[in-house]
C-alpha positions in Angstrom: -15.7 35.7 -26.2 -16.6 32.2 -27.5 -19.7 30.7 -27.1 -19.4 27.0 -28.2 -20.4 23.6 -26.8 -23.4 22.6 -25.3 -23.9 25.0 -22.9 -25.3 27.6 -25.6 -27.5 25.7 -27.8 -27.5 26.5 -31.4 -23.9 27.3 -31.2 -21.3 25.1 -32.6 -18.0 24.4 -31.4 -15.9 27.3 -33.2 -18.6 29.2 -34.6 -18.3 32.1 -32.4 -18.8 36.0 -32.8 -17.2 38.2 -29.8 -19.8 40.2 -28.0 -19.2 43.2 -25.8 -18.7 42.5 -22.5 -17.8 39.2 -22.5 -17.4 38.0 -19.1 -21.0 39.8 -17.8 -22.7 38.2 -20.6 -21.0 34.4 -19.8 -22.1 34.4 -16.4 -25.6 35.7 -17.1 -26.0 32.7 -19.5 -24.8 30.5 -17.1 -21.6 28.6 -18.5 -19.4 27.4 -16.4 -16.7 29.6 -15.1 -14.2 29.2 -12.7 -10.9 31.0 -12.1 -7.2 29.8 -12.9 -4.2 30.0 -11.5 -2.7 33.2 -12.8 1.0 33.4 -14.7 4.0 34.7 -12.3 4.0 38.0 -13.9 0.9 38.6 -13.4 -1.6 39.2 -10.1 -4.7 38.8 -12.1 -7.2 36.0 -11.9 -7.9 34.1 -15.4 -11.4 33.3 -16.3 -11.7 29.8 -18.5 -14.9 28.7 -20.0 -15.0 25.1 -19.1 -17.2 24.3 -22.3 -15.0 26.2 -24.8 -11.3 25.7 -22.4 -10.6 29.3 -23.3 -8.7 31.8 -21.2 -10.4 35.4 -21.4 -7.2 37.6 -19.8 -9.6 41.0 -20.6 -12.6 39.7 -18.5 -11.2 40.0 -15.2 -9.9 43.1 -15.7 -12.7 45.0 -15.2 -10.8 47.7 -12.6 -8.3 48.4 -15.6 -10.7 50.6 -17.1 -11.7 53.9 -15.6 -15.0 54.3 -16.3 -15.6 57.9 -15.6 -12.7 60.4 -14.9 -10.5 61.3 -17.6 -12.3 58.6 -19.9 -15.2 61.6 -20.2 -12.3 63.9 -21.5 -11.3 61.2 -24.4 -15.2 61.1 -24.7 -15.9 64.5 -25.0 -12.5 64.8 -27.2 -14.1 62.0 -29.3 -17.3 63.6 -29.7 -15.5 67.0 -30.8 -13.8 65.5 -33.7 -17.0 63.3 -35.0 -19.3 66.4 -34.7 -16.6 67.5 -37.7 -15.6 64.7 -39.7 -18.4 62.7 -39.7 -21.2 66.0 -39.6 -19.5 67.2 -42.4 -20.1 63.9 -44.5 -23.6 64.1 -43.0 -24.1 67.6 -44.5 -23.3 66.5 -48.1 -26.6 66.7 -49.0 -26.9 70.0 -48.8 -24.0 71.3 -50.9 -24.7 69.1 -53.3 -28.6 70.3 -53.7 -26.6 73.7 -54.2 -24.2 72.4 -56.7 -27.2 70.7 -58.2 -29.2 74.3 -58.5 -26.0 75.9 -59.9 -25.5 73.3 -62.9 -22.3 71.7 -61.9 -23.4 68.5 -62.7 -26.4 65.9 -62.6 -27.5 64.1 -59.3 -25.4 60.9 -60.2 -22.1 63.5 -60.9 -22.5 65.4 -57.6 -23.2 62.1 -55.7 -20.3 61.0 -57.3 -18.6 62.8 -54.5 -20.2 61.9 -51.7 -20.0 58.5 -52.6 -16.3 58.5 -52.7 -16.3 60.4 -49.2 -17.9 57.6 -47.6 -16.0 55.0 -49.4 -12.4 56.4 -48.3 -14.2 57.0 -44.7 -14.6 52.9 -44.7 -12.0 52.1 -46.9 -9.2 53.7 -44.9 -10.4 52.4 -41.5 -8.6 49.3 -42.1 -5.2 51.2 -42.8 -5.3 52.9 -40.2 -6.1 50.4 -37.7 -2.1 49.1 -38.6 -0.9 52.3 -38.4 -2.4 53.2 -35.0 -0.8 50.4 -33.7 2.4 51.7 -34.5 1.8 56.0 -34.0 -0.9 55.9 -31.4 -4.5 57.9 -31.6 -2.7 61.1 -30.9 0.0 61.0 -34.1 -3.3 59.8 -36.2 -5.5 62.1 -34.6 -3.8 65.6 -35.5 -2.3 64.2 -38.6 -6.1 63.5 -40.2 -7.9 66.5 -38.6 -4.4 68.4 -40.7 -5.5 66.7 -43.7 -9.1 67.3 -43.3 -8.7 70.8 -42.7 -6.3 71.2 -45.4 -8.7 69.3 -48.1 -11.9 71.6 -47.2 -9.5 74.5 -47.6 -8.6 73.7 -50.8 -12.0 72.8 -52.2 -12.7 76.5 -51.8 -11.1 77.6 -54.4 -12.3 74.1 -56.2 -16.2 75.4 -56.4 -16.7 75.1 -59.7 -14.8 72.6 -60.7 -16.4 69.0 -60.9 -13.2 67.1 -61.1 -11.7 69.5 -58.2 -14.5 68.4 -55.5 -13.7 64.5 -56.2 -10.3 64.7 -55.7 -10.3 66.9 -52.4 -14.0 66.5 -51.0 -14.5 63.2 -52.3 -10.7 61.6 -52.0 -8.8 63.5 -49.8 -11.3 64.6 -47.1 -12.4 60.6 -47.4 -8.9 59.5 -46.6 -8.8 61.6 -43.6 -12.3 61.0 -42.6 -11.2 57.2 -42.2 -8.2 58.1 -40.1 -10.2 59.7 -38.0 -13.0 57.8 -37.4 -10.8 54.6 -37.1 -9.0 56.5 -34.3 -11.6 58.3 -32.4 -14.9 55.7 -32.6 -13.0 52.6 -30.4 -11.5 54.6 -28.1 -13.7 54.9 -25.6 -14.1 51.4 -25.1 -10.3 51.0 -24.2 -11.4 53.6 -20.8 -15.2 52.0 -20.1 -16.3 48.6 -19.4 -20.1 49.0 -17.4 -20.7 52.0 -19.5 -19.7 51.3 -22.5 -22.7 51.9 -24.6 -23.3 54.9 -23.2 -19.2 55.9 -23.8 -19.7 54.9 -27.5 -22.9 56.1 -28.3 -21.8 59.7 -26.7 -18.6 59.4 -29.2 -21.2 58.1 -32.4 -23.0 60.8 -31.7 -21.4 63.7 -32.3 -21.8 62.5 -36.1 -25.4 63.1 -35.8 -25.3 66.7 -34.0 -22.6 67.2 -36.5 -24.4 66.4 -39.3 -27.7 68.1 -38.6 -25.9 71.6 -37.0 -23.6 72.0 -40.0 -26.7 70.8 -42.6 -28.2 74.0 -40.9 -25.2 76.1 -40.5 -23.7 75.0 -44.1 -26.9 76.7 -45.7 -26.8 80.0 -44.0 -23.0 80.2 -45.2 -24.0 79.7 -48.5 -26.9 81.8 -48.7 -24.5 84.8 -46.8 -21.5 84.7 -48.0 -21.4 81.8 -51.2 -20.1 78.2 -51.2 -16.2 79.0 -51.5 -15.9 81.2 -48.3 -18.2 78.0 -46.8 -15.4 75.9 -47.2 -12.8 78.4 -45.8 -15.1 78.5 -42.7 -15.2 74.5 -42.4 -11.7 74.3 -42.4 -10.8 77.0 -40.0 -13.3 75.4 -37.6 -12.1 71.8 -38.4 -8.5 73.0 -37.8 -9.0 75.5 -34.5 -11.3 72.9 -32.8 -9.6 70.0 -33.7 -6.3 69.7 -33.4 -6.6 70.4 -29.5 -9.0 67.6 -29.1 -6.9 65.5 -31.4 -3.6 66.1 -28.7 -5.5 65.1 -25.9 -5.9 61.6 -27.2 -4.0 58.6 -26.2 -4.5 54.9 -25.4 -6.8 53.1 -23.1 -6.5 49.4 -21.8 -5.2 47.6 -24.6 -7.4 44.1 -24.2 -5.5 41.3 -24.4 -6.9 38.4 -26.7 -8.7 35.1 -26.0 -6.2 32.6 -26.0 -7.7 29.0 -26.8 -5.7 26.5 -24.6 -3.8 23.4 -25.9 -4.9 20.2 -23.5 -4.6 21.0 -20.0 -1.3 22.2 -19.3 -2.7 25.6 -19.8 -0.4 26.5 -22.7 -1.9 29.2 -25.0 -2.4 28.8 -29.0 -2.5 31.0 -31.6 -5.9 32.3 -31.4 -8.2 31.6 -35.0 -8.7 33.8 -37.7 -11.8 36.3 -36.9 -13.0 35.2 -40.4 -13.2 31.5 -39.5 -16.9 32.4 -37.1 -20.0 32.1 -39.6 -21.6 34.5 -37.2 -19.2 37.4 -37.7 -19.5 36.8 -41.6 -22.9 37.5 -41.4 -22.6 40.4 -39.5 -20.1 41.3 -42.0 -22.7 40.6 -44.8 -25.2 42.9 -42.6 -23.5 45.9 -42.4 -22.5 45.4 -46.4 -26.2 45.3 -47.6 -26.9 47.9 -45.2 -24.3 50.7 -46.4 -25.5 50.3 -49.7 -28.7 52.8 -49.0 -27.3 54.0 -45.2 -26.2 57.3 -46.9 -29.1 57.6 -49.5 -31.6 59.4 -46.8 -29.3 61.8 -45.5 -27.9 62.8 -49.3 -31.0 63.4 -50.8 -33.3 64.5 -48.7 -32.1 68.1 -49.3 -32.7 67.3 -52.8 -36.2 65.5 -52.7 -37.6 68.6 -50.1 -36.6 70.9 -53.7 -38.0 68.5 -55.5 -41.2 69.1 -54.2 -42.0 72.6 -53.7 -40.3 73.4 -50.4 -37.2 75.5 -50.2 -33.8 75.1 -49.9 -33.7 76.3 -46.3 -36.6 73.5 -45.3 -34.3 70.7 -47.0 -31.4 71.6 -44.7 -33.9 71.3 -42.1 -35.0 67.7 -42.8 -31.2 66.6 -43.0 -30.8 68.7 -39.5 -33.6 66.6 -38.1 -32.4 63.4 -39.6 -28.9 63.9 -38.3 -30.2 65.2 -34.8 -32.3 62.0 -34.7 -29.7 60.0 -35.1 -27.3 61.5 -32.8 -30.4 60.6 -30.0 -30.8 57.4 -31.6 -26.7 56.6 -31.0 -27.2 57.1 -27.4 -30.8 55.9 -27.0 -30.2 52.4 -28.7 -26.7 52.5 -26.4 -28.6 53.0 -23.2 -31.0 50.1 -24.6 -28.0 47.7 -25.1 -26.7 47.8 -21.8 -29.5 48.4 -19.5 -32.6 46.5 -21.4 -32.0 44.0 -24.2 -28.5 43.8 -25.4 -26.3 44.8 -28.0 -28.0 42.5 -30.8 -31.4 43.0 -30.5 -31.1 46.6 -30.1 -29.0 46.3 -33.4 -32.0 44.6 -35.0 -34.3 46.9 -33.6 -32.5 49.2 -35.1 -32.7 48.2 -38.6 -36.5 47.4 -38.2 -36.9 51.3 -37.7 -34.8 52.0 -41.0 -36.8 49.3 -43.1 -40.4 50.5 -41.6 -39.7 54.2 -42.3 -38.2 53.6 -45.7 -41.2 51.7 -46.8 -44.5 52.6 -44.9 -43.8 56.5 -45.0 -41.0 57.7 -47.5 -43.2 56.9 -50.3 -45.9 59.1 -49.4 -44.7 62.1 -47.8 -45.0 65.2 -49.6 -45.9 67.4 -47.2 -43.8 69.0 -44.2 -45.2 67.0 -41.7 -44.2 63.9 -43.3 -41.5 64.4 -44.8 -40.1 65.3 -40.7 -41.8 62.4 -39.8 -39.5 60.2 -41.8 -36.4 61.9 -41.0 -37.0 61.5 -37.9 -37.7 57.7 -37.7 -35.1 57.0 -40.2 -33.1 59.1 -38.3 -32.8 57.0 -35.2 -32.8 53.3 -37.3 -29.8 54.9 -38.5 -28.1 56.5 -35.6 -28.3 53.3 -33.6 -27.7 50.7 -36.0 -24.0 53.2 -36.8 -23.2 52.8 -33.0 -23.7 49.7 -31.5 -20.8 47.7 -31.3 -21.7 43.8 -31.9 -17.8 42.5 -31.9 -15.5 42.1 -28.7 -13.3 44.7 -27.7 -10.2 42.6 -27.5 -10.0 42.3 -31.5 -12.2 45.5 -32.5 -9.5 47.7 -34.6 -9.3 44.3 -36.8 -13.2 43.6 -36.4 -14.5 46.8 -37.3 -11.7 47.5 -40.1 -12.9 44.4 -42.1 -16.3 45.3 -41.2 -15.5 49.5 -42.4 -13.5 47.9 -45.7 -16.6 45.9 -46.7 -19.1 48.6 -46.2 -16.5 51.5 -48.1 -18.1 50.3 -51.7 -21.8 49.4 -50.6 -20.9 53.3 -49.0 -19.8 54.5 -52.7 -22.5 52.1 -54.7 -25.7 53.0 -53.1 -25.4 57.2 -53.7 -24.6 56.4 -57.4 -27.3 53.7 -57.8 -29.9 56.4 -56.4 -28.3 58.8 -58.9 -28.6 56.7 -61.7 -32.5 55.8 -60.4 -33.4 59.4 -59.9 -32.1 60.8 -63.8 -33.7 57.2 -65.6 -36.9 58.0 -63.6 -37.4 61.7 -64.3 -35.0 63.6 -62.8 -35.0 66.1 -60.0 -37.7 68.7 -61.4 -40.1 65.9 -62.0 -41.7 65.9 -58.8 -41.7 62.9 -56.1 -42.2 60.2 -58.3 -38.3 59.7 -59.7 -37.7 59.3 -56.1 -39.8 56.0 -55.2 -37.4 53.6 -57.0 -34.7 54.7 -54.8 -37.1 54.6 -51.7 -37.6 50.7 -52.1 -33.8 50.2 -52.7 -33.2 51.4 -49.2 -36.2 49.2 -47.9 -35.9 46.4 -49.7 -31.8 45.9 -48.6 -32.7 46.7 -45.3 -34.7 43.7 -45.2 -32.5 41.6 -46.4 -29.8 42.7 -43.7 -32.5 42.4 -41.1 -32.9 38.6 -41.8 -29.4 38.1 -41.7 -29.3 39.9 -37.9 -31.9 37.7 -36.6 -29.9 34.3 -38.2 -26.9 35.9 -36.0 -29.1 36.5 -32.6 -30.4 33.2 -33.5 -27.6 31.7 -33.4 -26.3 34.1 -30.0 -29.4 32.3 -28.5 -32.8 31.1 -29.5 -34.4 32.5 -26.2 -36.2 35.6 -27.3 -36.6 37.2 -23.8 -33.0 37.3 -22.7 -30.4 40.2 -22.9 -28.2 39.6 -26.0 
């Protein structure tokens, strides 16, 4: 969608970032639209901005998708493979607290490998956005949830080998993490147009149950039956559960792009580069500062609850209720999109929880109470700023693969960094304290991203009570 001219103030010509639902927010906003005469080989009505002379050939499609009906099946298929991949990542923090106890290595070794799991989860989502254009989310789908399964089963016989868990957890299980989540997280906008938040946030969420059912679920295992036969019970679940979902998948609408129109004979021109819009470079920007601490909280909080006094078994429980939280806070700040204020200012509200939890409560908890408290808060920030979608769904495999690519090494740098903070500081057996530098990093960069998300609503619009 372009919003240029005069009819959005604060906008300049070309300086445009695609927001969901394009056509519903244009006529709220009240540009001028009008319909065109459509092309013989095709009964559909154009809409053109008048202001922008643009030709949107996904906005009056609006029947195309089916909102409901089988679209529930890809969302519940979705949902499936997230609760895996993505809980799984989630859940680090709790087999590396173990690893941690054992002696494998120190906290900025073991985060090593988480690190490089959430780098090859972004890095590979750009990738795979070409090859799903070419294979289709089904091909993709069963080939990473293969991989996945295949890479957990091999890091059980890897347990106490350092350089064994970054290759296969860290690398391999990375690779197919991004494969997966590149196919599974758009695809429900390709079936939902009026409930699209809801669609995506359902999908985003099963990160969130994932993460906190297998943070609980991962430390029984361990406790029961040790960290090897763990593994073989990941994969055996990953692969059973999986692979079914993973066959059911297959395309949605396939949006057709904005076409900018050359004078007024209505003949369409190549469409610009998404990196030519100042607004979608600072969203870019956003989400970069942001991953750098994003996966801090839900690493080492497991860690910190050790740290201490409390036990293993109340550290998984903090991750559990960070995870949880966030899987409520994917579909809560979805539902707040599209029925109250928009995709952007939930976005920024959003970040505002992370940044106000990491900085007003972190520091001081050290009891139960608090320490839930903060997982909780954090919790949502985080599961809502992860699944609102701020870009248009015409160009979103390329939009959110450059936006995935750019997060991969804030995704890699900011469990290191905390590493590095927590040994320089004290360590883990040295109380809370060690802890507080790390606590400011993910506060502090928050803030920074949060500026940067009101420039871009700014920018959307300068009215402060409209949706947007």
């Amino acid at each position: 969608m372009s919003h240029a001219g005069s009819s959005k103030p604060g906008i300049q010509r070309g300086d445009s970032i695609e927001l969901r639902d394009r056509a519903i927010h244009r006529t709220s906003l009240g540009d001028d639209v009008r319909p065109a005469q459509s092309s013989a080989s095709s009964a559909k009505d154009y809409v053109v901005d008048s202001a922008t002379q643009s030709i949107d050939l996904d906005a009056s499609g609006h029947e195309e998708y089916l909102d409901g009906g089988f679209g529930w099946v890809i969302v519940g298929c979705t949902f499936l493979i997230a609760f895996h991949f993505l809980g799984l990542l989630y859940a680090w923090g709790v087999i590396q607290a173990d690893l941690n106890k054992k002696g494998l290595g120190g906290s900025q070794l073991l985060s090593l490998i988480g690190g490089l799991n959430a780098f090859f989860t972004a890095a590979f989502c750009l990738p795979t956005s070409f090859i799903l254009r070419k294979c289709g989310p089904r091909i993709v789908g069963l080939v990473g949830v293969s991989f996945l399964s295949l890479s957990l089963f091999l890091c059980s016989f890897a347990t106490h080998s350092l350089g064994g868990l970054i290759v296969l957890q860290g690398c391999c299980a990375g690779i197919a993490n991004g494969a997966l989540f590149m196919t599974v997280y758009p695809l429900p906008s390709q079936f939902f147009m009026r409930k699209r938040g809801l669609a995506t946030g359902i999908t985003s969420c099963g990160g969130g149950i994932g993460g906190a059912a297998w943070s609980v679920i991962v430390e029984k295992l361990i406790s029961k039956v040790g960290l090897s036969w763990t593994y073989r019970v990941l994969a055996l679940s990953t692969l059973v559960l999986c692979l079914p979902a993973a066959y059911t998948l297959r395309p949605g609408v396939q949006p057709r792009p904005t076409q900018p129109l050359s004078g007024t004979d209505m003949t369409p021109t190549p469409e610009k580069s998404i990196f030519k819009s100042s607004m979608y470079l600072r969203v870019v920007l956003t989400c970069v500062i942001v991953s750098w601490p994003f996966f801090i909280p839900p690493f080492y909080l497991p860690q910190y609850a050790v740290s201490i006094g409390m036990t293993a078994s109340q550290g998984a429980l903090f991750s559990a209720l960070y995870n949880i939280s966030s899987g409520i806070g994917r579909i809560g700040f979805g539902y707040m999109a599209d029925m109250l204020v928009g995709n952007l200012t939930s976005w920024i509200i959003a970040l505002l929880s992370i940044l106000l939890s990491s900085l007003t409560v972190w520091p001081f908890s050290v009891t139960f109470a608090s320490v839930a408290g903060f997982s909780i808060w954090c919790g949502l920030g985080s599961g809502g700023f992860f699944s609102l979608q701020v870009v248009g769904n015409h160009r979103i495999h390329q939009a959110i693969g450059w936006i995935e690519m750019a997060q991969s090494f804030g995704g890699l740098i900011g469990p290191l960094t905390a590493g590095l903070l927590l040994e320089k500081f004290g360590g883990t057996d040295a109380g809370a304290a060690p802890y507080k530098p790390t606590m400011y990093v993910v506060g502090g960069s928050t803030a920074v991203a949060s500026l940067l998300a009101l420039s871009v609503r700014a920018s959307y619009t300068k009215k402060i009570f409209v949706k947007a």
